[in-house]
GUTIPA-603878 format. One line per field, with one value per residue (C-alpha): residue in three letters; x, y, z; residue number from 1. Coordinates in Angstrom, 3 decimals. Layout:
! GUTIPA-603878
code <- c(ala  ...)
X <- c(X  ...)
Y <- c(Y  ...)
Z <- c(Z  ...)
pos <- c(NUM  ...)
END
This chain:
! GUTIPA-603878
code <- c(unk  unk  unk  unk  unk  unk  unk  unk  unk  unk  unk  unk  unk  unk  unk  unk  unk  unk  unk  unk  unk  unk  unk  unk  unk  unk  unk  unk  unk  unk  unk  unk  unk  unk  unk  unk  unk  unk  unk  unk  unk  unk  unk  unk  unk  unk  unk  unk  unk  unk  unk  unk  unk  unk  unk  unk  unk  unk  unk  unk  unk  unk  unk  unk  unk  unk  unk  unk  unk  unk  unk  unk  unk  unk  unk  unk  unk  unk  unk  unk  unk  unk  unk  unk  unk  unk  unk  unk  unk  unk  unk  unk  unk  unk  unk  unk  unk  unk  unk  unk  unk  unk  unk  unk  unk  unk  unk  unk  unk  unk  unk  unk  unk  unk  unk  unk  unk  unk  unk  unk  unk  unk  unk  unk  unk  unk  unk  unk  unk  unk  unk  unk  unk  unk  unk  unk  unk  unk  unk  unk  unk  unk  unk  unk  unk  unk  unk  unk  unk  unk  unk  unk  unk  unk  unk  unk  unk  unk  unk  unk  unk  unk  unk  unk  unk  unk  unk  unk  unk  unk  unk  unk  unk  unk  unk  unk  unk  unk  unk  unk  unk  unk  unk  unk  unk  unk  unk  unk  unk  unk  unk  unk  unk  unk  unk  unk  unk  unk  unk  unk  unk  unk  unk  unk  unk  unk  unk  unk  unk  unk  unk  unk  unk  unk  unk  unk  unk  unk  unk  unk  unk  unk  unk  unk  unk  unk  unk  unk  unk  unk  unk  unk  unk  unk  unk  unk  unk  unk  unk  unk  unk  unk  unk  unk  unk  unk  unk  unk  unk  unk  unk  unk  unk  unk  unk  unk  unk  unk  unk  unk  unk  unk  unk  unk  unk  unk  unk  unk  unk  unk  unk  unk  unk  unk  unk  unk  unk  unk  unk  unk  unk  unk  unk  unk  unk  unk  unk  unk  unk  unk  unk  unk  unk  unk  unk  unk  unk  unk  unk  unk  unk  unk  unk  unk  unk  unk  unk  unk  unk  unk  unk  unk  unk  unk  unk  unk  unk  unk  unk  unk  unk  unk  unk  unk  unk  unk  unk  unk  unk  unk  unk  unk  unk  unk  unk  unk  unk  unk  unk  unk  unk  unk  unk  unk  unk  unk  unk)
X <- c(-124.784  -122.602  -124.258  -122.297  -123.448  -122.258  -122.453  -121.753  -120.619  -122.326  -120.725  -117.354  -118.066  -121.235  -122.596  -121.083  -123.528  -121.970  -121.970  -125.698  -124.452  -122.473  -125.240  -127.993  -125.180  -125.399  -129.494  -129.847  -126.800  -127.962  -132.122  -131.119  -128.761  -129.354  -126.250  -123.652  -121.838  -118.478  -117.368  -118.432  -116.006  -114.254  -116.923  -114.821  -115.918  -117.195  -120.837  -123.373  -123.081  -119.945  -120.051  -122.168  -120.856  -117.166  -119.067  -120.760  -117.577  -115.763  -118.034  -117.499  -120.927  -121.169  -122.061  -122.336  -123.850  -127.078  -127.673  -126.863  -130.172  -132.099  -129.385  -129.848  -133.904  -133.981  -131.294  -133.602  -136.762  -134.917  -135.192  -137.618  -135.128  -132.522  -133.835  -133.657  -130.605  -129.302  -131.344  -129.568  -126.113  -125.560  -124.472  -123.554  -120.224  -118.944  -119.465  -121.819  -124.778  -123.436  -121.804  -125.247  -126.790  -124.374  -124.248  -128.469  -127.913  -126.989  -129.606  -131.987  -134.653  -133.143  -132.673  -129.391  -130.610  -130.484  -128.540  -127.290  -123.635  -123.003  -124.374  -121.568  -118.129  -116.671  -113.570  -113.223  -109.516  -107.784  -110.212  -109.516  -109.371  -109.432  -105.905  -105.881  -102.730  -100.988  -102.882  -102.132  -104.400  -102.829  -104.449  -107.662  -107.965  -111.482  -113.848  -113.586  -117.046  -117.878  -121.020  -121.647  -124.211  -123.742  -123.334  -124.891  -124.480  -121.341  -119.751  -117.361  -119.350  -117.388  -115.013  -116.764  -116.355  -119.948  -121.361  -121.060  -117.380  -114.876  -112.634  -109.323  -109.547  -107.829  -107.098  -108.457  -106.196  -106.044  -107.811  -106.426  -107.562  -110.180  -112.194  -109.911  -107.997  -104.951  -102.243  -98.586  -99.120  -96.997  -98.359  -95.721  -96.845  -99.720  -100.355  -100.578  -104.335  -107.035  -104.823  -104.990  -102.982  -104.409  -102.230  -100.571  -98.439  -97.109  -97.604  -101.240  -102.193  -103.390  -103.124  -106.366  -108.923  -108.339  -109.567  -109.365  -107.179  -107.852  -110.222  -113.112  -116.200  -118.601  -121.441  -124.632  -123.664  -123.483  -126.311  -125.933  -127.326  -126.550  -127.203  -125.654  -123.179  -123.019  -122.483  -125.590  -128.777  -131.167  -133.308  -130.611  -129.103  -132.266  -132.303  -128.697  -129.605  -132.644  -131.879  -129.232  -130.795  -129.104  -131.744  -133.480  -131.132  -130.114  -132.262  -131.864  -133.991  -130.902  -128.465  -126.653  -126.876  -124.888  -127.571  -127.439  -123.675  -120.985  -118.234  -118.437  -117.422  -120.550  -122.564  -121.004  -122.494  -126.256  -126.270  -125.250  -127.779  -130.313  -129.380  -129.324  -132.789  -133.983  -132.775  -131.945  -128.383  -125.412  -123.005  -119.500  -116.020  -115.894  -119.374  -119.563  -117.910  -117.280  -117.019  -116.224  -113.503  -111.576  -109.086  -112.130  -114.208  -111.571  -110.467  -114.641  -114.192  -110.868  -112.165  -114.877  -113.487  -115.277  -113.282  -112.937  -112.804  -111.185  -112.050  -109.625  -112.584  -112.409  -109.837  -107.674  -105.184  -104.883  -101.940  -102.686  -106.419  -103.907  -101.845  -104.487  -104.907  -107.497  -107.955  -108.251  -107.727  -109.668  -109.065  -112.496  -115.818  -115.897  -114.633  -117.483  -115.330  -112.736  -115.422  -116.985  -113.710  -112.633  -115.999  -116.874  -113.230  -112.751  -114.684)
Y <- c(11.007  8.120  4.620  1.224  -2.248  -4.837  -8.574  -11.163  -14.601  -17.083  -20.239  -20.184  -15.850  -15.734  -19.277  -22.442  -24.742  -28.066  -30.191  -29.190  -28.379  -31.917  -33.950  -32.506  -33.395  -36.919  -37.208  -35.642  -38.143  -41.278  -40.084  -39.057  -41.908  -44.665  -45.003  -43.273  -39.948  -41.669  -37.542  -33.833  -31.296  -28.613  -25.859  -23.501  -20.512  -21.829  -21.456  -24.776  -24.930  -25.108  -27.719  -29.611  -30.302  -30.742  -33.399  -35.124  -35.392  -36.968  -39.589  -40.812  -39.320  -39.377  -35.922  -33.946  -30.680  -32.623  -33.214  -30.007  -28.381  -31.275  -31.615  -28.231  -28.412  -30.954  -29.522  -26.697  -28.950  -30.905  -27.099  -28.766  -30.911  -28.507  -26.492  -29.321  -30.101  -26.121  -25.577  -29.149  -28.364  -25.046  -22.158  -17.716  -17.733  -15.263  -11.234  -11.868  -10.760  -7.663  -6.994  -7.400  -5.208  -2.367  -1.997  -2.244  1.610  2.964  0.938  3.450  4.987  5.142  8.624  9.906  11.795  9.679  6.864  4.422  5.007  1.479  0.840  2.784  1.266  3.119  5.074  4.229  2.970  4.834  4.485  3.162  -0.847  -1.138  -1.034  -4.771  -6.744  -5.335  -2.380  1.344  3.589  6.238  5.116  5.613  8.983  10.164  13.021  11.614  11.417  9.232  7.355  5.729  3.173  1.381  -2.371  -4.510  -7.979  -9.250  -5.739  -4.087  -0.525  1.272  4.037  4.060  7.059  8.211  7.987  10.606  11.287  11.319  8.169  8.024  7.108  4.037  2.949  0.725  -1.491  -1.861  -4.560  -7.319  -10.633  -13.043  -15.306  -17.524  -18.319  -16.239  -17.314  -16.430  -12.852  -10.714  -7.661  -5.097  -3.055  -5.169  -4.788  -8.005  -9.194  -7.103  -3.928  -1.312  1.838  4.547  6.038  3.238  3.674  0.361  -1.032  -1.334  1.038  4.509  7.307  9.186  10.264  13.787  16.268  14.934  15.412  11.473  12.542  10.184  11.262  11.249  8.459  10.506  10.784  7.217  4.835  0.868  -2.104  -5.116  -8.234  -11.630  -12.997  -16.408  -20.339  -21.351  -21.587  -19.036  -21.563  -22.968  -19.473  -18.235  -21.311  -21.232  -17.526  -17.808  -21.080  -19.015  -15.631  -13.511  -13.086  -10.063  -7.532  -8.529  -7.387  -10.882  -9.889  -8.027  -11.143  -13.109  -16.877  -19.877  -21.523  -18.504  -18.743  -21.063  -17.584  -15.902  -12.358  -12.998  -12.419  -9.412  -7.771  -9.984  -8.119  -4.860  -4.341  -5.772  -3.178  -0.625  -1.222  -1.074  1.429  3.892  4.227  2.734  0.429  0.249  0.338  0.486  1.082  -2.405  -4.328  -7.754  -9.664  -13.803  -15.841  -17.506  -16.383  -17.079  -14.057  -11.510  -12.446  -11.681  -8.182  -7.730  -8.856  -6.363  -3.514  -3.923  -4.063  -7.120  -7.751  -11.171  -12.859  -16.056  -17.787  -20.225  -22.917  -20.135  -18.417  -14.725  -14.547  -16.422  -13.896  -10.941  -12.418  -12.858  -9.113  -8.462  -4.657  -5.694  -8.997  -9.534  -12.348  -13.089  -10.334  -10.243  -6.772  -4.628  -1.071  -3.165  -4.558  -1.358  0.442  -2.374  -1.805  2.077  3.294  3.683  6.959)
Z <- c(-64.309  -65.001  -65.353  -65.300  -66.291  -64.137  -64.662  -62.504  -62.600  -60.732  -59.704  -57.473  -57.642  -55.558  -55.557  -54.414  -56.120  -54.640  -57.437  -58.633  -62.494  -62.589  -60.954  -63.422  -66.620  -65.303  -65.009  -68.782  -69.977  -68.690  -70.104  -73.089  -74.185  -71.818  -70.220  -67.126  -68.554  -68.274  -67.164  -67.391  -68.856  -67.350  -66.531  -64.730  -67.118  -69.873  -71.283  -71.036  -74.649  -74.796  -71.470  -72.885  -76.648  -75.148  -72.566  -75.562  -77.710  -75.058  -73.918  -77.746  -79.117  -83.060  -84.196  -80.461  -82.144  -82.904  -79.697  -78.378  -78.135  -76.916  -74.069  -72.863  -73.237  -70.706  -68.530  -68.441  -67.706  -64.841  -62.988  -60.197  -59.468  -59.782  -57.065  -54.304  -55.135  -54.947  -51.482  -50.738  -51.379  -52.621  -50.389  -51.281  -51.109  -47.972  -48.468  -51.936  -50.375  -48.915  -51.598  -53.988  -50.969  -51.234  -54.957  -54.829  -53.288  -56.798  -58.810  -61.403  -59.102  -56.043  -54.661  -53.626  -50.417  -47.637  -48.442  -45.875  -45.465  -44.715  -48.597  -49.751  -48.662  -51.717  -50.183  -46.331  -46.970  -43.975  -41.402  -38.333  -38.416  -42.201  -43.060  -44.225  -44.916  -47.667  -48.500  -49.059  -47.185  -49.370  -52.585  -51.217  -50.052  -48.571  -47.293  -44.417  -42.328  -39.707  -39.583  -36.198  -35.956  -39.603  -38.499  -41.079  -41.220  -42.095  -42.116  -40.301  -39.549  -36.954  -38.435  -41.767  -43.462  -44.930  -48.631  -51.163  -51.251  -54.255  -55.086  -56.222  -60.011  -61.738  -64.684  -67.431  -69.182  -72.568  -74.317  -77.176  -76.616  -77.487  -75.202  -73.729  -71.031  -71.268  -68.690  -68.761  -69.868  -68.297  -66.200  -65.536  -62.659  -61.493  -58.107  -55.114  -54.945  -53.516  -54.061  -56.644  -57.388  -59.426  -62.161  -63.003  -66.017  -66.908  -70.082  -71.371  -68.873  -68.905  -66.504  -65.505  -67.996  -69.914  -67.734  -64.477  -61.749  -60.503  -57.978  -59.542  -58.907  -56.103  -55.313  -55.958  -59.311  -59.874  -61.304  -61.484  -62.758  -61.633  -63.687  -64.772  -67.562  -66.810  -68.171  -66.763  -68.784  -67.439  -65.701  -63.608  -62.886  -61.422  -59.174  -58.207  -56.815  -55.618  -53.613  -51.813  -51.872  -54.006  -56.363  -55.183  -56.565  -59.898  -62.895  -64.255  -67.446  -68.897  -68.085  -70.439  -70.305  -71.178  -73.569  -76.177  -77.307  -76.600  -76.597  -73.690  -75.142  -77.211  -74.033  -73.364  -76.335  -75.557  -72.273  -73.338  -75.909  -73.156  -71.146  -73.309  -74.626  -71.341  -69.886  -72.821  -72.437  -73.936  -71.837  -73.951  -73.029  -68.995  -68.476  -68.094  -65.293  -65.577  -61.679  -62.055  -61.033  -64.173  -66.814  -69.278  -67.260  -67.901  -71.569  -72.142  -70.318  -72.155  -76.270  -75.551  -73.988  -70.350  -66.850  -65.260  -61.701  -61.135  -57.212  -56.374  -54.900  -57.366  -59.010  -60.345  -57.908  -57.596  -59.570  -62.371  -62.702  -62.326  -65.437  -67.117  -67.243  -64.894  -63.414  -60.291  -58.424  -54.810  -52.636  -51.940  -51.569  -47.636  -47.428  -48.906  -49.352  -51.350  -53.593  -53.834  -54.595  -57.106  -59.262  -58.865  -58.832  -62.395  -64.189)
pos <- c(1  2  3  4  5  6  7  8  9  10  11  12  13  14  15  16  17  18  19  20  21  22  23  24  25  26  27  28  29  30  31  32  33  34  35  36  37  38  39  40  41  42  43  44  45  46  47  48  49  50  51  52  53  54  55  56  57  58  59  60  61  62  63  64  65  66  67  68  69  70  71  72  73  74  75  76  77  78  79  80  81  82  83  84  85  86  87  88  89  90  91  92  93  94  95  96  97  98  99  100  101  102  103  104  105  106  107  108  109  110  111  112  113  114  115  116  117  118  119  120  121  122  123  124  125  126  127  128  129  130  131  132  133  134  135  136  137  138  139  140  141  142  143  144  145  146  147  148  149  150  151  152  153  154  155  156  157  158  159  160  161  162  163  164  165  166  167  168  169  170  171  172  173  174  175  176  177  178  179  180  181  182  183  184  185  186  187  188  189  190  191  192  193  194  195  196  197  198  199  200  201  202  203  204  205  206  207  208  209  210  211  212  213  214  215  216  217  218  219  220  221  222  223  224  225  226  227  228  229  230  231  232  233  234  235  236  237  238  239  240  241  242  243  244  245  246  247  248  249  250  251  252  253  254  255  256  257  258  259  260  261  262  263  264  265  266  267  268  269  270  271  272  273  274  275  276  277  278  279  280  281  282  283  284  285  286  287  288  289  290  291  292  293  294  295  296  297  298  299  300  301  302  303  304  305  306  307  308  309  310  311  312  313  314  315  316  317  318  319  320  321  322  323  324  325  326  327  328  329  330  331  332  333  334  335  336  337  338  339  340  341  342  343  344  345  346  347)
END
């Protein structure tokens, strides 16, 4: 049985909070030292306590790391508040909760038998009506089933192929860098967004695992938990789902939050040994999948050996996630298989 650990970012990945994170920096500013927060910092991947000491320094406060913890103590007490604001102004962010939905099908304790097909989007690539711009149904070669009646919300159904069926495997760069934003690397033989090609060979790639023939493996054989590695402190991650939804699904006990380090590779290794406690298995290497939407989520996947699926749904274009060495780069998560494919694909 293989087991993966995947963590998902939160804002501009499945959440568009609307402003909720800013707006709350402003309230705990002005309580806390009696005047406007002239501006926030840059968020876009970055870990509250990292936010908030960068936020502090530039609006001229002496000595920001005193204040640190008190900051994010009453960032975490304005949750109330927090939660009007998300159910206000925040909104899932197209194909998240099918996604979330889908991937629920392989969580610990479900039972293979019996499956919905449409929860299992993994390999579908050549049927008909899925050929999307730019892709090579060729790459994604299936046991080809069909599954009438599997419309879902939000999904295309008809000419699905059906679950358990073998995936073409990929590849899993290799990793070097620390947690930053890593533009301007080059990627020899990256593929366009949304797309990619198994057995790759280009530089800091590997062809398929010893021992297999790059069939990957089939779905029933497949457990996965989904959790969070996020910025956010804990409180105002569970609101940010839960305001939109997206809660249900995610074992948000074995997350990793932004108030317990300001790296975030450090919260790679926080949720991995969360995981691992819980569920009595080990996570390391490409067991765990890293999903967000910044350069800063796939330097964490790449300083600690995870895969990182980049999605251009945020500030940070497709091209720039794929040079930052992402495995795979989607567009956006509205089409289910390709999110499927892009996080199972790789033994």
């Amino acid at each position: 049985m293989r087991w993966l650990l995947v963590l998902w970012d939160i804002d501009f990945t499945l959440v568009n909070a609307g402003g909720v994170g800013t707006r709350l920096y402003r309230m705990v500013f002005r309580d806390m030292f009696g005047t406007e927060l002239p501006s926030a910092a840059d968020m876009a991947g970055r870990t509250d306590r990292a936010i908030v000491l960068d936020t502090l320094a530039r609006a001229g406060i002496p000595e920001p790391r005193k204040h640190l913890d008190q900051f994010l103590a009453k960032l975490a007490a304005l949750a109330p508040t927090g939660r009007e604001l998300a159910v206000q102004h925040s909104r899932a962010l197209p194909g998240a909760a099918a996604a979330l939905d889908a991937l629920a099908a392989f969580a610990p304790g479900r039972d293979a038998p019996g499956r919905d097909s449409a929860d299992r989007e993994v390999a579908g690539r050549d049927a008909p009506g899925r050929d999307a711009p730019g892709r090579d149904s060729a790459d994604r070669e299936v046991a080809g089933r069909d599954a009438p009646g599997r419309d879902a919300p939000g999904r295309d159904a008809p000419g699905r192929d059906s679950a358990d069926r073998e995936v073409a495997g990929r590849d899993a760069p290799g990793r070097d860098s620390a947690d930053r934003d890593a533009p301007g690397r080059d990627a020899p033989g990256r593929d366009a967004p949304g797309r990619d090609a198994p057995g790759r060979d280009g530089p800091g790639r590997r062809g398929p695992a010893p021992g297999r023939d790059g069939a990957g493996f089939t779905t029933a054989n497949v457990r996965v938990v989904q959790s969070v590695l996020t910025g956010n402190v804990r409180r105002m991650a569970e609101i940010k789902l839960s305001a939109v939804g997206l809660d249900a699904d995610l074992d948000l006990e074995t997350g990793a939050y932004g108030d317990s380090h300001e790296i975030r590779s450090e919260l790679v290794h926080l949720a991995r040994g969360k995981a691992a406690r819980k569920y009595g298995r080990g996570f390391a290497g490409t067991a765990t999948v890293l999903v967000g939407d910044t350069p800063l989520d796939v330097a964490a996947a790449r300083a600690t050996g995870a895969r990182a699926v980049a999605v251009a749904t945020g500030g940070t274009s497709a091209d720039k996630l794929a040079e930052s060495g992402a495995d795979v780069v989607l567009p956006d998560l509205t089409d289910t298989a390709a999110v499927l494919f892009a996080i199972l694909g790789v033994p």
